[in-house]
DRENTISE-837436 format. One record per residue (C-alpha): residue number from 0; x, y, z. Coordinates in steps of 0.2 Angstrom, whole numbers, padded with zeros to 4 digits, always signed. Layout:
N
@resi = NUM | u = X | v = Y | w = Z
...
//
This chain:
204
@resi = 0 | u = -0090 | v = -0056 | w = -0036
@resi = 1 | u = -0079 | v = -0055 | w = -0051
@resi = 2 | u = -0072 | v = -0036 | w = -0046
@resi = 3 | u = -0070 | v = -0042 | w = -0028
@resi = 4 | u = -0057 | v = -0057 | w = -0033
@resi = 5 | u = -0050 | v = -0043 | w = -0047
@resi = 6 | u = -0043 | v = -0032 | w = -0032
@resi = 7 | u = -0040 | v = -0048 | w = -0020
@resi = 8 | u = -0027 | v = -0051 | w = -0034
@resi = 9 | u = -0019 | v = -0035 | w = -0036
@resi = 10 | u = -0018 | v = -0033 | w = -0018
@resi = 11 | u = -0009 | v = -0052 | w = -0018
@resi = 12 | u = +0002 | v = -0047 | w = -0036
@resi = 13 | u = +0008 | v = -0031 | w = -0026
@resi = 14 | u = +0014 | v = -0042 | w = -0011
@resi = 15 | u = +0025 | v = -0052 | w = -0020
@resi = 16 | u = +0041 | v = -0043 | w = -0014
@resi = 17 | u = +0055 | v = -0045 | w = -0029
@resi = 18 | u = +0067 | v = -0037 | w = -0021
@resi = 19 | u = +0066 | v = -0045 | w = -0005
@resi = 20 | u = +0068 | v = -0063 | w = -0014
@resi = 21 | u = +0083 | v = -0055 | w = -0025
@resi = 22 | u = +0094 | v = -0050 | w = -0011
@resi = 23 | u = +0089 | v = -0067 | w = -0001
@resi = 24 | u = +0093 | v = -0076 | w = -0015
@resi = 25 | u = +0109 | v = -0066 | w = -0022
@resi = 26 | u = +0115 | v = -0061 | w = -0004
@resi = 27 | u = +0106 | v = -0072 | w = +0007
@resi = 28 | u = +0100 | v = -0057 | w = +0018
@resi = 29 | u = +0086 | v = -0048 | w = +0021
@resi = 30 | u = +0088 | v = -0031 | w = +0013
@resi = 31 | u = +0077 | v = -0024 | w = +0025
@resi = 32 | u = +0090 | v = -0025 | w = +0035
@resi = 33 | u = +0099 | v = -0010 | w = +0024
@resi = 34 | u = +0097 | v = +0010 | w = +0021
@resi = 35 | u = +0079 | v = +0015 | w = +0022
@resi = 36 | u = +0073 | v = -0003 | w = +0028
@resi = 37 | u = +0061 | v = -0006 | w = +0010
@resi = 38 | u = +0062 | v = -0018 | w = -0002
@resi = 39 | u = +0062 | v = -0006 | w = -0015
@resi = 40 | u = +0075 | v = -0005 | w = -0029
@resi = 41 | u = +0087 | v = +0009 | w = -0023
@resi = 42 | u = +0088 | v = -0001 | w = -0006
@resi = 43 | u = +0091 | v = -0017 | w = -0016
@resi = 44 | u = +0105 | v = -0008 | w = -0025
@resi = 45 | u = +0114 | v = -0004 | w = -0009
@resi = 46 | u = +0113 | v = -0023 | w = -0005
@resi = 47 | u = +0116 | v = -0033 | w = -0018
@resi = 48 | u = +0121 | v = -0020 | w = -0032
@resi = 49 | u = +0112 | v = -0010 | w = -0046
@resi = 50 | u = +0109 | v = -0024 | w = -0058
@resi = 51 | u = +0099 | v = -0031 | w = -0045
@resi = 52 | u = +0090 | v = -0016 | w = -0041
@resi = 53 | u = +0086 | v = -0012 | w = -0060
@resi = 54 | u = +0079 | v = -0031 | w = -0059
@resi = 55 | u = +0069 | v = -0025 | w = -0045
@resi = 56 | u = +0064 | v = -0009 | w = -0054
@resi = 57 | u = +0057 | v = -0018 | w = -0068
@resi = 58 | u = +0048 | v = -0032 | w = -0061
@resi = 59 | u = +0040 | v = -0021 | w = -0048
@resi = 60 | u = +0034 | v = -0011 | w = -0061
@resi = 61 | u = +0027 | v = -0025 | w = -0072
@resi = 62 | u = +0016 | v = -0032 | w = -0056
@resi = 63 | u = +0008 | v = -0013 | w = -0057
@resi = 64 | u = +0006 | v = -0012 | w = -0076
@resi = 65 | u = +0000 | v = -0030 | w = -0075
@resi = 66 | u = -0013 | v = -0027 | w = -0061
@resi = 67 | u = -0021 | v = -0013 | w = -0070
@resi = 68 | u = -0020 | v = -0022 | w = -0089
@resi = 69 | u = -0029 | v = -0036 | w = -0079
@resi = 70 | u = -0040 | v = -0025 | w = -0070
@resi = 71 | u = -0046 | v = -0019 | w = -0087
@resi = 72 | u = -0048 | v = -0034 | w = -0094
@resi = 73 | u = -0059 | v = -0045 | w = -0084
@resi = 74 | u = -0070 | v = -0030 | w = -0078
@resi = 75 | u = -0071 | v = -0017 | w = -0094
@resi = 76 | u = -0064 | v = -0028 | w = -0108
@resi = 77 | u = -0048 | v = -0019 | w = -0108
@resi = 78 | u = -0060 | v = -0003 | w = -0118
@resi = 79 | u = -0060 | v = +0009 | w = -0102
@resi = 80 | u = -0054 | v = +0016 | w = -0083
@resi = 81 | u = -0070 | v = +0013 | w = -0069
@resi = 82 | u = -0069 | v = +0014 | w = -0053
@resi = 83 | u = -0065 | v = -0004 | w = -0048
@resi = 84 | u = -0047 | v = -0003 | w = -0061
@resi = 85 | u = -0044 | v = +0014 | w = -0050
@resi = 86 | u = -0046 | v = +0004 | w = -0034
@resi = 87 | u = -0035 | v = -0012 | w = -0043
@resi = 88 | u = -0022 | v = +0003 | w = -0046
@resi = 89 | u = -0022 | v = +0007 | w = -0027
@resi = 90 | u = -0022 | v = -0009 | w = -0022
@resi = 91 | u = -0006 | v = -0016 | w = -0030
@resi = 92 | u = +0004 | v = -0001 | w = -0023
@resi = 93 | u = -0005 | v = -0004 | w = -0005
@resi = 94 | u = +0000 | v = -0024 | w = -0009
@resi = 95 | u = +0018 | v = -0017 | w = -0012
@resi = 96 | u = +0022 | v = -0006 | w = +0002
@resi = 97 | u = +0012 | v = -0017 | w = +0014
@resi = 98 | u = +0014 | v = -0034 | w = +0007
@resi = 99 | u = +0006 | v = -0051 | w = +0018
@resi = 100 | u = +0022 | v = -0062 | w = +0016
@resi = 101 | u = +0032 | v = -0050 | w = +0024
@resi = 102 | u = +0020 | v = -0046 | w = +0041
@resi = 103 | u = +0016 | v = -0031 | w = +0030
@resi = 104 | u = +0034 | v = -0022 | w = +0027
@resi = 105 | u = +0040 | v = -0020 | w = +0011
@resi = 106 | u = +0044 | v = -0006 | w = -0001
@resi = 107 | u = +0037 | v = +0014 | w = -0005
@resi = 108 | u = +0030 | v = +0011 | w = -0020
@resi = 109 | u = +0037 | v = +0019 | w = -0031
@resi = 110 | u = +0041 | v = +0007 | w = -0046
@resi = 111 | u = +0025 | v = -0001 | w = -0043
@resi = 112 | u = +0015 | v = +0017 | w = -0044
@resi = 113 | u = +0027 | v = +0020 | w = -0060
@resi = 114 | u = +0017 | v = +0004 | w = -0068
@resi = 115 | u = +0001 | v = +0009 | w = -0061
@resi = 116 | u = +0004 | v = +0025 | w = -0071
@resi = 117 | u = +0009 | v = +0017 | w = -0086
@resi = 118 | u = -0009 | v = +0008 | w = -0086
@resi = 119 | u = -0016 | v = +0024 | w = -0085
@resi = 120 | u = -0009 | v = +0037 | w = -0094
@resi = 121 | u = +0008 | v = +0033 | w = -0103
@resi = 122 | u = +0010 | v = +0051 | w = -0109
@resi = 123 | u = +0007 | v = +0058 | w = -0092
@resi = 124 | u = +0022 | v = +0047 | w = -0086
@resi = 125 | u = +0032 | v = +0054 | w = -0098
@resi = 126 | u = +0028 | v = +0071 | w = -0091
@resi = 127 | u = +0033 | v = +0066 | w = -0071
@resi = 128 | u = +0046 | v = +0056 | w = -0079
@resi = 129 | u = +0055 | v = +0069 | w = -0084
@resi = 130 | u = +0052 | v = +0079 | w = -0067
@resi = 131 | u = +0061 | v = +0064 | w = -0058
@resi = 132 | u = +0075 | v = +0066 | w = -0071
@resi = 133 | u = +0075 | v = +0084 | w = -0067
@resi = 134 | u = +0075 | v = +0084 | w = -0049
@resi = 135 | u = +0089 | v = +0069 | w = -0047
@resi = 136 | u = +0102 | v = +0077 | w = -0057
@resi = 137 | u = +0101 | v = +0096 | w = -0049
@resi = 138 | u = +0100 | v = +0089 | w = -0031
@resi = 139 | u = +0105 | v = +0071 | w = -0030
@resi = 140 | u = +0090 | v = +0065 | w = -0021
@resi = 141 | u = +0082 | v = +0050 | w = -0028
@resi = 142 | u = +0069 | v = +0051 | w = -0014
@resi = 143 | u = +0063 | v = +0068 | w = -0018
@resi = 144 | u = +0062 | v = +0066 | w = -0036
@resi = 145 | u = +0049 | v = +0052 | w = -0033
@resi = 146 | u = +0041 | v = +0062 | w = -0022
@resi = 147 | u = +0040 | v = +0079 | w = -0035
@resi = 148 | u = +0035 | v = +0064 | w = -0050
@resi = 149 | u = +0022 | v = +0058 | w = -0039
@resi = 150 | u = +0015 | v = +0072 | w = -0037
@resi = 151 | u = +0016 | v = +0081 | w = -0054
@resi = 152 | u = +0007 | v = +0066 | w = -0061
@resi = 153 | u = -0012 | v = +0070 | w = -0057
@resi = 154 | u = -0007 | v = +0088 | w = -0062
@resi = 155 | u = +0000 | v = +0081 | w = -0077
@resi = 156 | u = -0016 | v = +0073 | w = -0083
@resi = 157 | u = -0027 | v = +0086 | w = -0081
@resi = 158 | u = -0016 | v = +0098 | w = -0090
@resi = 159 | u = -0013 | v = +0085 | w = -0106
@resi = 160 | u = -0032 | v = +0084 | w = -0104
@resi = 161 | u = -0036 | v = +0104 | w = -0104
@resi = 162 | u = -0021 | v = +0108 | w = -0116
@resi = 163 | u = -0018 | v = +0095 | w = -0126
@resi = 164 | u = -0033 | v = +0082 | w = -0128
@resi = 165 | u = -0046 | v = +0078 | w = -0116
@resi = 166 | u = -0042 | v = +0063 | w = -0107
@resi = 167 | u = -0056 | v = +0050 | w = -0107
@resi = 168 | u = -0060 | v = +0043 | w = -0088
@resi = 169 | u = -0052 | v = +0057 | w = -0083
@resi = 170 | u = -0061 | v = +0057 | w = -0064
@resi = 171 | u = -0056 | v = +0039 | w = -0064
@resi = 172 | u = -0038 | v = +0041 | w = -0068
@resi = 173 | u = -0036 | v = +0058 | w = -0056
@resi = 174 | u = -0045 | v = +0049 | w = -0041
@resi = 175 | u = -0031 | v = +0034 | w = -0045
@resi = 176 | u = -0018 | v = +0045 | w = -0044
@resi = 177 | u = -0020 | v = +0054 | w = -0030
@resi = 178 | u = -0024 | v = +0038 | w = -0019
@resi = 179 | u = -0011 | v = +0030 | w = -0026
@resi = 180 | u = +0002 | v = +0046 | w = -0023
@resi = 181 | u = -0004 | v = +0050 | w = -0006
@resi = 182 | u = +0001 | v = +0034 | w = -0002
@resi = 183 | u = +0018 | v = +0033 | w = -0009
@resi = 184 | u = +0022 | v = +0051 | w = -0003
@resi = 185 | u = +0015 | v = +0044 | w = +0016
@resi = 186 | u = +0028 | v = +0029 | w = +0013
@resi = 187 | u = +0043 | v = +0042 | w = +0010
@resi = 188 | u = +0038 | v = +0052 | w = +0027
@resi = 189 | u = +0055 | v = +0046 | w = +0034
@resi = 190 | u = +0064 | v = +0052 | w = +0022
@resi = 191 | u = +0056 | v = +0069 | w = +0019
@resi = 192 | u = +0061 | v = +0071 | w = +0037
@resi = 193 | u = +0080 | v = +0069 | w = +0034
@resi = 194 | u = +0079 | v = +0080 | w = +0017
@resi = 195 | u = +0070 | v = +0092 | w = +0028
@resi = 196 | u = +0086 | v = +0090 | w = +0040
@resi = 197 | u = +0100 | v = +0088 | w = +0025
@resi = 198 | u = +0104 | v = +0070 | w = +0032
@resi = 199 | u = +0095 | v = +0063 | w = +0017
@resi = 200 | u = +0108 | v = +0050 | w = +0008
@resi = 201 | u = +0111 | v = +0057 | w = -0011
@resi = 202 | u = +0115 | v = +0047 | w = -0028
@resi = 203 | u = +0131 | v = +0043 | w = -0032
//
């Protein structure tokens, strides 16, 4: 029972859309309303400036790191990575990109999915992190460096754990990645279809 209410809750910790109550609390709109139609930060930023969407960076992040550091917890005394924390890590992106409060529209994932893969391999993030940095300064595109960090995380796990040190709960850790970067590449499908046009918007 107890691993069924822990992924209830990081379905319900993912929902709680941050940068939806920013902007309708600083703006009193509905920044869905704006850009690509998320709640996510870059949208926020557009709406109601980029304090706010650092705001909502941070704190979408910290419902993903918190719904894995809970998930380990109650369910592996915080020692390990099973299969129910992997499926706590897909469910708080899943909560974030299709949250309840909002008739299920909310954000790409991204900031959550960065928390998510701070839970599981902090060293790993570091790795993708530097991808995103990469990508966004040589083409401009917010949207497709998330995509390429997405992406080059499961790749960057297996490699620390081949190269560097054998990653413990490795299958654990992989499996959560993918599911939870198949997802947040799915979300950016509209934007991968203006990239793939050129009418993708860049960062300024």
């Amino acid at each position: 029972m107890r691993p069924v209410l822990v992924l209830i809750a990081a379905y319900l910790l993912g929902s709680i859309p941050f940068g939806y109550l920013i902007v309708r609390g600083k703006e009193g709109a509905d920044v869905r309303e704006t850009g690509s139609g998320g709640t996510g930060a870059t949208n926020v930023s557009r709406r109601a400036g980029k304090m706010a969407g650092v705001f909502t960076l941070l704190l979408d992040a910290l419902k993903g790191a918190l719904a894995v550091g809970l998930a380990r917890h109650l369910l592996v005394d915080g020692a390990g990575i099973n299969w129910w924390v992997a499926g706590a890590a897909l469910l708080v992106v899943l909560g974030h990109c299709f949250p309840v409060w909002l008739k299920f529209r909310g954000g790409k994932g991204v900031a959550t999915g960065v928390g998510v893969f701070l839970g599981l391999s902090p060293l790993a993030l570091a790795c993708a992190a530097v991808i995103f940095i990469l990508v966004v300064w040589t083409t401009r595109y917010v949207s497709l460096g998330s995509i390429a960090a997405t992406i080059a995380f499961p790749l960057c796990v297996w490699l620390l754990s081949v190269y560097f040190k054998p990653v413990r709960f490795l299958p654990q850790i992989i499996a959560a990645a993918l599911a939870c970067g198949a997802l947040i590449v799915f979300m950016h499908r509209a934007n991968i279809g203006r990239l793939m046009r050129g009418t993708e918007s860049k960062f300024k």
